[in-house]
C-alpha positions as CSV (number, residue, x, y, z in Angstrom):
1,X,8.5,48.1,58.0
2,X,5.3,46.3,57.2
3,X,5.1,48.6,54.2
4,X,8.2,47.4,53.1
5,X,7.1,43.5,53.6
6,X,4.1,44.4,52.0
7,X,5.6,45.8,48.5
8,X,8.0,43.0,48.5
9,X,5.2,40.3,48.7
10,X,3.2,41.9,45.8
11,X,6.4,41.6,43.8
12,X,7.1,38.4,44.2
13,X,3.8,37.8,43.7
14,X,3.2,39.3,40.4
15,X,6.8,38.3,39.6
16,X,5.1,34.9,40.0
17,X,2.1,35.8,37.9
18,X,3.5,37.5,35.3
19,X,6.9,35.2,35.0
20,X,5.5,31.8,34.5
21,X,6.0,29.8,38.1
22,X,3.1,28.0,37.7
23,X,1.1,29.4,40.6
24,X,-2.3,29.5,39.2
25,X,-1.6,27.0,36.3
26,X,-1.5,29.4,33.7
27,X,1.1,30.5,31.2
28,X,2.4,34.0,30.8
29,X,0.7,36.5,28.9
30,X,2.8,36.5,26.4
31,X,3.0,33.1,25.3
32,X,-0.9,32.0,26.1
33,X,-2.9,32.0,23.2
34,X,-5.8,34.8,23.9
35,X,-8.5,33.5,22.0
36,X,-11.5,32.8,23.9
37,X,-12.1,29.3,21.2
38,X,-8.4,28.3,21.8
39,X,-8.1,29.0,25.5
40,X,-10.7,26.5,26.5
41,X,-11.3,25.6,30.7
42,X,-8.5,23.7,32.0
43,X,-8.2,21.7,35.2
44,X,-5.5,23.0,37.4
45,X,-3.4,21.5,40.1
46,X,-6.0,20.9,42.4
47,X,-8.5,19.3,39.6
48,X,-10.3,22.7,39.6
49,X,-11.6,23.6,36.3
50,X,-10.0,27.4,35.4
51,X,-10.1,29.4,32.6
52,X,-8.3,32.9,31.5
53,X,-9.7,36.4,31.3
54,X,-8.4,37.6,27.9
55,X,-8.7,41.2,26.9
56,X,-7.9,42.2,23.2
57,X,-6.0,39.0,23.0
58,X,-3.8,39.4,26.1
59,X,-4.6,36.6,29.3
60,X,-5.0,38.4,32.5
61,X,-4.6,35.9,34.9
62,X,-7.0,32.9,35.8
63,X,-10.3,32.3,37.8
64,X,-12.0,29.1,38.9
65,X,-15.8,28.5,39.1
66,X,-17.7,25.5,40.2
67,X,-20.4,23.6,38.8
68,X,-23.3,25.9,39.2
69,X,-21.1,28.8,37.6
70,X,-18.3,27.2,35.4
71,X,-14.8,29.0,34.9
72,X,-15.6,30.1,31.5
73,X,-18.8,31.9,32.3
74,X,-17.2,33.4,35.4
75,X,-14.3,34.8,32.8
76,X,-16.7,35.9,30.4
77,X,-18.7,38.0,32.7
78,X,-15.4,39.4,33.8
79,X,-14.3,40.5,30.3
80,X,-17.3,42.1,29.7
81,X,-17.4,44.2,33.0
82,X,-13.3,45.3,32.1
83,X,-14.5,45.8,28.8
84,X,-17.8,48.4,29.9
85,X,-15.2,50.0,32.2
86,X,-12.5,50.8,29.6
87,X,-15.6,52.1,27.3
88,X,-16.3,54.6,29.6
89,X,-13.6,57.2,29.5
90,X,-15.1,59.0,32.8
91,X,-13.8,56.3,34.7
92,X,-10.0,56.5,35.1
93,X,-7.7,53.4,35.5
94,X,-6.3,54.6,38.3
95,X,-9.7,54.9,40.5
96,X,-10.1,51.0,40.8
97,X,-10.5,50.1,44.7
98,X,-10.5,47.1,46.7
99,X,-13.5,46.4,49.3
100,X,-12.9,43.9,51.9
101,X,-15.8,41.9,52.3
102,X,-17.0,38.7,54.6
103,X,-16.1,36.4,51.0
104,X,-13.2,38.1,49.7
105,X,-11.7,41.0,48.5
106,X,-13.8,43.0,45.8
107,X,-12.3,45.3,42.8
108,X,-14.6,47.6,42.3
109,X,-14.9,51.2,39.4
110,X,-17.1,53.6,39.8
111,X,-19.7,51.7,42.6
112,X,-19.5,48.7,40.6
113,X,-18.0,45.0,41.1
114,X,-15.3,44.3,38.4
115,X,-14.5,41.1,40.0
116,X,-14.4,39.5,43.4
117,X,-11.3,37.8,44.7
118,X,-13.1,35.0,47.0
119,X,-11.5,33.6,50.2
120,X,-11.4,30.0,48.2
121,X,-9.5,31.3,45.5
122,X,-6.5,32.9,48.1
123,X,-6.8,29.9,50.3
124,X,-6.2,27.3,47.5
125,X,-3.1,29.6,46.4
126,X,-1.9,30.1,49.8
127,X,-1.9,33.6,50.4
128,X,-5.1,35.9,51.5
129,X,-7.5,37.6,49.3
130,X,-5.9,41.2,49.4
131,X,-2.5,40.8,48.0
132,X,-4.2,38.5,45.5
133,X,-6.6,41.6,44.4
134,X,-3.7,44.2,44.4
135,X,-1.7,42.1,41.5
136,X,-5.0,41.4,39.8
137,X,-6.2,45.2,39.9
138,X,-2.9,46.7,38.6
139,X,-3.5,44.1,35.5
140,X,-7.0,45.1,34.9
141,X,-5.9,48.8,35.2
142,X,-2.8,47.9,32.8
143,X,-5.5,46.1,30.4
144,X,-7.7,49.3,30.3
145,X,-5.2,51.5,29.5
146,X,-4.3,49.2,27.0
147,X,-7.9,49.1,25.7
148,X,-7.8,52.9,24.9
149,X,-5.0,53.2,23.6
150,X,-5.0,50.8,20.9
151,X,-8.3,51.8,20.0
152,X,-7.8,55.7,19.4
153,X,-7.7,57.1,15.6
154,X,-4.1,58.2,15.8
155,X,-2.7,55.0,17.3
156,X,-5.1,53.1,14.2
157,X,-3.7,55.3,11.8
158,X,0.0,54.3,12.4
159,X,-0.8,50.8,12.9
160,X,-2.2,50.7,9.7
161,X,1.0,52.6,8.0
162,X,3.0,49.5,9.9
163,X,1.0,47.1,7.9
164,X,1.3,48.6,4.7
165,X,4.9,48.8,5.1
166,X,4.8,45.3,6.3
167,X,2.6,44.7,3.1
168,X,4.8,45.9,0.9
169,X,8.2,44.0,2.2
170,X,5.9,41.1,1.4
171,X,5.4,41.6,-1.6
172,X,8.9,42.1,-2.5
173,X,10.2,39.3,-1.1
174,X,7.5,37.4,-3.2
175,X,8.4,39.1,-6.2
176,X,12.3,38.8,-5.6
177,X,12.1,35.1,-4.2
178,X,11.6,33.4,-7.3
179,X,14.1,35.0,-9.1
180,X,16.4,34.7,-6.8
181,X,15.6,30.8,-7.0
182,X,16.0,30.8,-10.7
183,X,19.3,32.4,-10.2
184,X,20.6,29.8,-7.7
185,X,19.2,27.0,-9.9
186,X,21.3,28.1,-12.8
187,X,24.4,29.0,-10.8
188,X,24.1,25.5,-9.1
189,X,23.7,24.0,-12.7
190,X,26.8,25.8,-14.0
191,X,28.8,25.0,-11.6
192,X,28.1,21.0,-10.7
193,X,26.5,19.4,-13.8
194,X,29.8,18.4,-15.0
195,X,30.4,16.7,-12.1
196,X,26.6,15.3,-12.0
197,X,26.9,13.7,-15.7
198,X,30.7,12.4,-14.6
199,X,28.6,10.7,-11.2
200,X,26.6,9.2,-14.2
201,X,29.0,7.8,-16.4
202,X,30.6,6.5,-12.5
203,X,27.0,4.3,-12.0
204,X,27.1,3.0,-15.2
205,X,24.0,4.9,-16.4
206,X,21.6,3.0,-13.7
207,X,20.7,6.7,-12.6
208,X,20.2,9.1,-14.9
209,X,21.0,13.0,-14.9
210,X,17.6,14.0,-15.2
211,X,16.7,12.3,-12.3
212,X,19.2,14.1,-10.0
213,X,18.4,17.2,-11.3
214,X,14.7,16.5,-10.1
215,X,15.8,15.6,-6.8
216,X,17.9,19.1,-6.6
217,X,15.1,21.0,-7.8
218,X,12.4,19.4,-6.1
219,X,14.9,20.0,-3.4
220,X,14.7,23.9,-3.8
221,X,11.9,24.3,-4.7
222,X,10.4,23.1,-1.3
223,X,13.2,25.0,0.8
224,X,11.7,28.2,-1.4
225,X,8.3,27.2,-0.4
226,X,9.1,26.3,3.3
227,X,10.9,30.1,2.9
228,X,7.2,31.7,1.7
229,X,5.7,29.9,4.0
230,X,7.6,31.5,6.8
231,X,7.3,35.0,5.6
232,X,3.7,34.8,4.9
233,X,3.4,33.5,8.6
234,X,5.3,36.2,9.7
235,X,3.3,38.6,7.7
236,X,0.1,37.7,9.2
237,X,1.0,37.4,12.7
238,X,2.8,40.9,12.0
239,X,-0.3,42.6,11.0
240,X,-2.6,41.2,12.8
241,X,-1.3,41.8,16.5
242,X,-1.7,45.2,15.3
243,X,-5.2,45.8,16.2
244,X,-7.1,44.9,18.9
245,X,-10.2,43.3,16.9
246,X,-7.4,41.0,15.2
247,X,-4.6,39.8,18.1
248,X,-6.7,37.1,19.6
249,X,-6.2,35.1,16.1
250,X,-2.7,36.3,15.6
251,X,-1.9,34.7,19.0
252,X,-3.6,31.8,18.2
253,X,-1.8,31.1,14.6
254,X,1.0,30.4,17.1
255,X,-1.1,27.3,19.1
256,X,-2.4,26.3,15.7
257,X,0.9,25.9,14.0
258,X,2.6,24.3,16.8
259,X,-0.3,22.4,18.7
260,X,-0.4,19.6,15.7
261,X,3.8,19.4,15.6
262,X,3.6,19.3,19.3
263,X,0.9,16.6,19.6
264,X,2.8,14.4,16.7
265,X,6.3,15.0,18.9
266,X,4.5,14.1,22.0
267,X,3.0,11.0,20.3
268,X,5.9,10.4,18.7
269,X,7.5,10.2,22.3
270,X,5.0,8.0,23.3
271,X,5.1,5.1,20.8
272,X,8.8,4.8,20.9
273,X,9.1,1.6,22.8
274,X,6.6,-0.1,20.1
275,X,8.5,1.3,17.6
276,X,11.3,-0.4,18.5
277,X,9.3,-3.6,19.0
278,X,8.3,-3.2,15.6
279,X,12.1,-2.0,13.8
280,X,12.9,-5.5,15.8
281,X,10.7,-7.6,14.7
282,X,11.1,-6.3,11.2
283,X,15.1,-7.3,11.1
284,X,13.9,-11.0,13.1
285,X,11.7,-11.8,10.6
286,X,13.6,-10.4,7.5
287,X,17.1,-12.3,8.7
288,X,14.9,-15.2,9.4
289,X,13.9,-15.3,5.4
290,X,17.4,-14.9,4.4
291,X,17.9,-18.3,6.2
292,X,14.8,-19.8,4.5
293,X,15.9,-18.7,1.3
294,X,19.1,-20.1,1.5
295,X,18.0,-23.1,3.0
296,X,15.3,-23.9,0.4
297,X,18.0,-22.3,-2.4
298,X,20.0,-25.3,-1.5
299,X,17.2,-28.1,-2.0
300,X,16.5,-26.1,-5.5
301,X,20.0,-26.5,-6.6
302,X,20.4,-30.2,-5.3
303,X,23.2,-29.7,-2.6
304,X,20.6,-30.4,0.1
305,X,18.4,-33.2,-0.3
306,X,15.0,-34.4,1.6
307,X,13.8,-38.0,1.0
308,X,10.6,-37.0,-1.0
309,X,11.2,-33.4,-1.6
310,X,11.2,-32.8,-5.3
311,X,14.2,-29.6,-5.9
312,X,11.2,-28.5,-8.5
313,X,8.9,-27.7,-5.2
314,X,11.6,-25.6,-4.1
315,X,10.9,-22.1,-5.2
316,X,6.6,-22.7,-4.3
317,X,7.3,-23.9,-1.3
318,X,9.4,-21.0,-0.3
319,X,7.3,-19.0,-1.4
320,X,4.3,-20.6,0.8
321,X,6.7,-20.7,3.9
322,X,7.4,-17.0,3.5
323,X,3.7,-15.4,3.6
324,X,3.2,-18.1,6.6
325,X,6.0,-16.1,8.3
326,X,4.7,-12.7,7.3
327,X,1.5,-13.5,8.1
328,X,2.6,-14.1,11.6
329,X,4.4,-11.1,11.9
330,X,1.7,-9.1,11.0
331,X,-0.2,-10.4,13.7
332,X,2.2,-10.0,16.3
333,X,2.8,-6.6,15.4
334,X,-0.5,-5.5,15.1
335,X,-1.5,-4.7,18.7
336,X,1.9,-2.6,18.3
337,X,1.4,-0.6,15.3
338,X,0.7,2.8,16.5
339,X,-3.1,3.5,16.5
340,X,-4.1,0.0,16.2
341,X,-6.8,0.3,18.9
342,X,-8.8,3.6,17.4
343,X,-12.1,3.3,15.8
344,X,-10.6,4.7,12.4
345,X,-7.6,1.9,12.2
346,X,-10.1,-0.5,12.8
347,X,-12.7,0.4,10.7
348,X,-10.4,0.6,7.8
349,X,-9.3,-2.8,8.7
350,X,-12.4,-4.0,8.5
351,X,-12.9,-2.3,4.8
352,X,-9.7,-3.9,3.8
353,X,-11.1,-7.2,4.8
354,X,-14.2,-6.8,3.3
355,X,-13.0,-6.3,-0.2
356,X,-10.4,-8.5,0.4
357,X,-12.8,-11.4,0.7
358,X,-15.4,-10.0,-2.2
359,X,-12.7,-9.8,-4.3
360,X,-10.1,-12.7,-4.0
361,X,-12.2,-16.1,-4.7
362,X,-11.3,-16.3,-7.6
363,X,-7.6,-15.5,-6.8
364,X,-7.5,-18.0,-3.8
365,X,-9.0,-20.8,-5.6
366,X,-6.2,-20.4,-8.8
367,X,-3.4,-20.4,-5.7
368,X,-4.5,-23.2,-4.5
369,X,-4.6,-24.7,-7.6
370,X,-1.6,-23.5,-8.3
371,X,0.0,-25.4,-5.1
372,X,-2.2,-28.4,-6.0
373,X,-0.7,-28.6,-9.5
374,X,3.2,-28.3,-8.2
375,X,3.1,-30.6,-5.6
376,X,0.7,-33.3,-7.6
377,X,3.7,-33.2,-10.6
378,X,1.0,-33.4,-13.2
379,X,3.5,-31.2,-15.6
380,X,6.9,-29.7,-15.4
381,X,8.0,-26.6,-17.3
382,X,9.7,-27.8,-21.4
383,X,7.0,-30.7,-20.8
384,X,4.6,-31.0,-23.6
385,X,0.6,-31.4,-22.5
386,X,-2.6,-31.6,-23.7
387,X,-5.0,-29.2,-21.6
388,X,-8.1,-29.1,-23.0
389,X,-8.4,-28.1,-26.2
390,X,-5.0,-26.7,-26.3
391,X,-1.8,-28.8,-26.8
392,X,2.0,-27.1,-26.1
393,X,4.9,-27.3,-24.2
394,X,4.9,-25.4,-20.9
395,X,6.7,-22.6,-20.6
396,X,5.9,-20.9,-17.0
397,X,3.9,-22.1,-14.3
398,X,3.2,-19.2,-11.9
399,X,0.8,-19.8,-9.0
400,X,-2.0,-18.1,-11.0
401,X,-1.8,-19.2,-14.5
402,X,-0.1,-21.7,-16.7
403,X,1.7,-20.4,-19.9
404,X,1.5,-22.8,-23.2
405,X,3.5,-22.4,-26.3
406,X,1.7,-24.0,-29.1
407,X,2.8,-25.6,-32.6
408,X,1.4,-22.9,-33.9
409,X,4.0,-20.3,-32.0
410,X,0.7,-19.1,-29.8
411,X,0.9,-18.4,-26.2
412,X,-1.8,-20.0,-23.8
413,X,-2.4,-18.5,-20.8
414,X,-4.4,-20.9,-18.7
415,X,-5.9,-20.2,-15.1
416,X,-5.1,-22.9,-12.7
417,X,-8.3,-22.8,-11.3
418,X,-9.6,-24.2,-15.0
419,X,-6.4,-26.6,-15.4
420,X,-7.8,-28.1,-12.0
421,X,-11.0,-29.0,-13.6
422,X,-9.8,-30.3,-16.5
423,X,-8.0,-33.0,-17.7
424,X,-4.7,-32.8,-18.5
425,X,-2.5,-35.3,-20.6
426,X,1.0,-35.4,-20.5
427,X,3.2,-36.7,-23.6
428,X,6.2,-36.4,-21.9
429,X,6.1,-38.5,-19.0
430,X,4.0,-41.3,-21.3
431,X,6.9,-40.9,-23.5
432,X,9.8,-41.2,-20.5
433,X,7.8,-44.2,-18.8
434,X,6.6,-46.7,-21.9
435,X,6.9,-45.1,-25.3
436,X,4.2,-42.4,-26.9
437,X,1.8,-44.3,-29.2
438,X,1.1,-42.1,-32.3
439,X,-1.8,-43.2,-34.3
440,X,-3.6,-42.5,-37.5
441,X,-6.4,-44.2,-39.6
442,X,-7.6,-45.0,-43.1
443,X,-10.5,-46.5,-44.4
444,X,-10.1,-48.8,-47.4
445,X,-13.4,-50.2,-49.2
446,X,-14.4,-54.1,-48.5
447,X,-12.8,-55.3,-51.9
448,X,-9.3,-55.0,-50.3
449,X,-8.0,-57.6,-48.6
450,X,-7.1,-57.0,-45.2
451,X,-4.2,-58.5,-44.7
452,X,-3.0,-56.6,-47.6
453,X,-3.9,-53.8,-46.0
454,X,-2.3,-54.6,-42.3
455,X,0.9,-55.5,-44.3
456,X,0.6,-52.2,-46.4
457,X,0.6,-50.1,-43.3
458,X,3.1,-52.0,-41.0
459,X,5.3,-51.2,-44.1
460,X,4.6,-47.9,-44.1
461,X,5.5,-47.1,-40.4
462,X,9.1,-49.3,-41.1
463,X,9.7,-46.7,-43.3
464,X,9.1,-43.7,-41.3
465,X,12.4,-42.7,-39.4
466,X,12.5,-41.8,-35.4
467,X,9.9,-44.7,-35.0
468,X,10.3,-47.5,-32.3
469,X,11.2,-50.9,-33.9
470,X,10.6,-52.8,-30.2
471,X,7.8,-53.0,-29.0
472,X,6.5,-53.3,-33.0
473,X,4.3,-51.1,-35.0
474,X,0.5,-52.9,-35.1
475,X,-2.6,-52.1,-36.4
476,X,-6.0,-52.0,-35.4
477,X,-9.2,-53.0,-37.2
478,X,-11.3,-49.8,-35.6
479,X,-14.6,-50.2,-37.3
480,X,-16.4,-51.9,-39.7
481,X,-18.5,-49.1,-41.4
482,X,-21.2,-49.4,-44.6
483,X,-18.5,-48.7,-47.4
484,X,-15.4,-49.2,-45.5
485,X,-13.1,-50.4,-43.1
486,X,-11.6,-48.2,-40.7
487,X,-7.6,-49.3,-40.1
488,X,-5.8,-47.4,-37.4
489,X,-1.5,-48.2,-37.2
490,X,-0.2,-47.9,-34.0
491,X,3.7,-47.0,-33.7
492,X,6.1,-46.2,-30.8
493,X,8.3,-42.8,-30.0
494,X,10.0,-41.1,-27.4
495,X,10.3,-38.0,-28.7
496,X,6.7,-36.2,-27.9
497,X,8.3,-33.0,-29.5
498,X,8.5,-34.4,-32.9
499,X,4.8,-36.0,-33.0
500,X,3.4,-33.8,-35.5
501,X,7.1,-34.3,-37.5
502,X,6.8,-38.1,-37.0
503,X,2.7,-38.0,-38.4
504,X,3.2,-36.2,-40.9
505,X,6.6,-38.5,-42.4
506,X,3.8,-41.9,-41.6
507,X,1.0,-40.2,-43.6
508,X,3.8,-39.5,-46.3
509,X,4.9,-43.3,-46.4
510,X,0.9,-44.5,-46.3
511,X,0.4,-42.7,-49.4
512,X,3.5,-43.8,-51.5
513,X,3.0,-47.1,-49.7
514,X,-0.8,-47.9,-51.1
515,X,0.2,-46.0,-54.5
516,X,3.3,-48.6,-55.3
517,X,0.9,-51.4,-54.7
518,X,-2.4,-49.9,-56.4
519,X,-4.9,-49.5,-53.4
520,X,-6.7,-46.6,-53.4
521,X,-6.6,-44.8,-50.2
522,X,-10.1,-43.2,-50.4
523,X,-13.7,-44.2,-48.9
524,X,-16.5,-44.1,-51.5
525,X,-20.0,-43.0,-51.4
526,X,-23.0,-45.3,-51.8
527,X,-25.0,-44.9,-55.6
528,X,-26.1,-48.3,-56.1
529,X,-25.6,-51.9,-55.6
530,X,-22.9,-53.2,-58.3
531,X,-23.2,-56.3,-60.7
532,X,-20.8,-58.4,-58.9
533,X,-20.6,-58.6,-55.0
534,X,-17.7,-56.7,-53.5
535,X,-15.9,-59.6,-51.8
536,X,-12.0,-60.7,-51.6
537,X,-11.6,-64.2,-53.3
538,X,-9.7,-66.6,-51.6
539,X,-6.6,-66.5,-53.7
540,X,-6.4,-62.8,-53.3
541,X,-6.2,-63.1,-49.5
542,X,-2.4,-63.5,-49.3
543,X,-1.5,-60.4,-52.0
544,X,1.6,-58.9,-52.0
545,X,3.1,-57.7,-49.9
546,X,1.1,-59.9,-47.0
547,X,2.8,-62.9,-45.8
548,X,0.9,-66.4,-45.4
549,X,0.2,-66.3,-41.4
550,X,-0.2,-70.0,-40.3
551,X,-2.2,-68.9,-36.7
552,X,-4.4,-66.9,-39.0
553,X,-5.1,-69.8,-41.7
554,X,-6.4,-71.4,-38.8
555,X,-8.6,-69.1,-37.4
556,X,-10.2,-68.8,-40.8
557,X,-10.7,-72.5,-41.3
């Protein structure tokens, strides 16, 4: 009867070994990965560092160690003592023993100590040291055996035939694969591009058939690849548990293909609840622009007004508002964004922000002067300026640059930075407010009389069309210079558009003006002193077509 009780406790115990309860915190030996490099010390459930004895790929079972002999040295000494035992074919796998000893149970071949089952080890599982030794000596006996056999010539040879043939199904599924692909391709093609190019025709060319057709083939090609991918993987873990020297890396493709999907899935797991802090605040913050836009939309378009609030600072302003918001959301969600808190996220941060502030002065300071210009009114787009040298209407003003359109049909592209620093003049609200004052001048030699001259040019700007009568045309004596004197006319418009149109029509009139009456419009050039003095006699003063001016007959006298 104890004999009985006894076979049924070491087959529920290696039951519980071999099947995966997690009695010694170790996975079966089909599923652990044998390498010595992948199988690395593990704490168990006590906090006991443990690591697996691993013949030819296969984990045996699991031993602890402490600190002065670590688990993975006590394993390695007990590979190496299975492995000198299966080396020596005098010793059978059937002669291992058990030797009960004050500390444990010892396994022992041919005199020798394989490995000793301590009392620690059976009283953290539970159980006592002998049934623990029987299920690990029928393993290390299995594992010999195993060890032999894999390692004799004849078992090599048709190992090696198995991997040829595997070799050679390979290669015809690489061979076979592609065209097999290209046949697919063109039955697909044949069969829907009719209905692809209809789809077409449907969205109104917006996407185009070739683009489709990318999609599908970009599509099959990566499910052939996926498809290579597997059989190559298959291949390799095929041939390689084949021999003993190889099976420790062919179980450990298995951990090192799905180690890195399990970590992502298991991180994935984890960061969930941010996740959906951050899908959140992503539809917050993108609902609560829509309501911006449409409120700022509304004080563009005039239907909503705010004492002070120019509709043209709309769109800017909007604009400022919205990176505000994103701005904030990006710090909130930062301490959410997954991997925020490593050394690598913050690092690049902190590159980021580096070249970020090396490389945007320049763009800061034209923003800001972008914003300065909008909300200072100093021009508004169609408006025709004068910005340093250049003089146009403005056509776009973005928050970088300012676009001009010259006379000439040139574009100007100003920074905002420079436009800030400069000065600007604006025709068109000088025209709007009190009337543009076009001006030109004309020097006439001493012997002219002025008057005539005043008279000459306020004619001339009557007759130019598109000029203000009220307030009147006047003219300015400028300068008294060594040959001549410098007249400037002064006339009123309110169309800065046409200035070059309206100068051009006064110079026009000037010159048929001073040709009807015989002045000559022209400075001349000091030789020598003349014979007679170059003065206006009195009775000349008042020639035609000046007036007599009572206010200036008095001034003279």
């Amino acid at each position: 009867m104890s004999n009985i009780r006894a076979s049924i406790l070491l087959a529920v115990l290696a039951l519980a070994l071999g099947g995966g309860i997690p009695l010694f915190g170790q996975e079966s030996p089909n599923a652990v990965a044998a390498s010595r490099d992948a199988v690395a010390a593990d704490e168990d459930n006590n906090g006991l560092l443990q690591a697996d004895v691993v013949i030819d790929g296969k984990a045996l079972f699991s031993v602890r160690g402490v600190r002065a002999h670590p688990a993975e040295r006590r394993a390695e000494e007990i590979e190496n003592r299975i492995k000198a035992v299966a080396r020596n074919s005098k010793i059978s796998a059937n002669s291992l023993t058990l030797e009960e000893h004050p500390e444990g149970t010892w396994i022992m071949a041919d005199g020798q100590r394989i490995l000793a089952v301590l009392n620690e080890d059976a009283s953290i599982e539970g159980i006592s040291p002998r049934p623990l030794a029987e299920v690990y000596r029928g393993r290390i006996g299995e594992a010999i055996e195993a060890y032999r056999r894999d390692r004799r010539p004849g078992f090599l040879l048709r190992r090696a035939l198995y991997a040829l043939g595997a070799t050679l199904v390979l290669v015809v599924v690489l061979r076979f694969g592609r065209r097999i692909v290209a046949f697919l391709r063109a039955r697909f093609e044949q069969r829907y591009r009719a209905r692809i190019e209809g789809f077409e025709h449907k969205a109104h060319h917006i996407i185009k058939v070739k683009q489709i057709w990318g999609v599908l083939a970009g599509l099959l090609n990566l499910t052939y690849g996926l498809a290579i991918a597997v059989a190559v993987y298959v291949y390799l873990h095929y041939v390689l548990s084949l021999f003993p020297w190889t099976r420790a890396f062919a179980s450990s493709m298995y951990r090192m293909a799905v180690d890195p999907l399990r970590t992502m899935g298991s991180g994935l797991v984890g960061i969930i609840p941010n996740l959906i802090f951050l899908a959140i605040l992503v539809v917050v913050t993108r609902y609560g622009l829509k309501v911006i836009r449409a409120v700022f939309d509304s004080l563009g378009a005039g239907t909503m007004t705010w004492k002070g609030f120019d509709p043209e600072w709309a769109l800017p302003t909007y604009r400022l508002v919205r990176l505000l918001v994103i701005a904030f959301a990006v710090v909130v969600a930062y301490p959410y964004i997954p991997g925020s808190e490593s050394g690598a996220f913050k690092g690049v941060s902190l590159l980021i922000g580096v070249i970020f502030s090396l490389g945007s002065s320049s763009l800061i300071g034209n923003l800001v002067a972008g914003y300065s210009m909008t909300y200072r009114r100093a021009f508004r787009v169609g408006e025709l300026v004068k910005i340093g040298e250049h003089i146009g209407n403005v056509e776009q003003i973005r928050l970088l640059v300012t676009h001009l359109r010259t006379k000439k049909n040139e574009e100007v592209i100003i920074p905002n930075s420079s436009i800030l620093g400069s000065e600007v003049i604006n025709y068109s609200s000088i025209a709007n407010a009190r009337g543009l004052i076009l001006h030109t001048t004309v020097g006439i030699r001493y012997d002219v009389p002025w008057r005539q001259v005043e008279a000459m040019l306020l004619e001339a700007a009557a007759r130019t069309e598109g000029l203000h009568r009220h307030p009147s045309p006047f003219v300015l004596q400028m300068e008294l210079r060594d040959f001549c004197v410098m007249y400037e006319i002064n006339v009123f418009c309110d169309k800065p558009h046409s200035m070059l149109a309206f100068k051009t029509a006064l110079h026009r009139n000037i010159l048929d003006v001073f040709n009807e009456y015989g002045i000559q419009v022209m400075v001349p050039a000091y030789e020598g002193d003349p014979d007679q003095p170059k003065i206006v006699p009195k009775e000349r003063w008042y020639a035609t077509p000046a007036k007599d001016d009572v206010s200036t007959n008095r001034a003279s006298k």
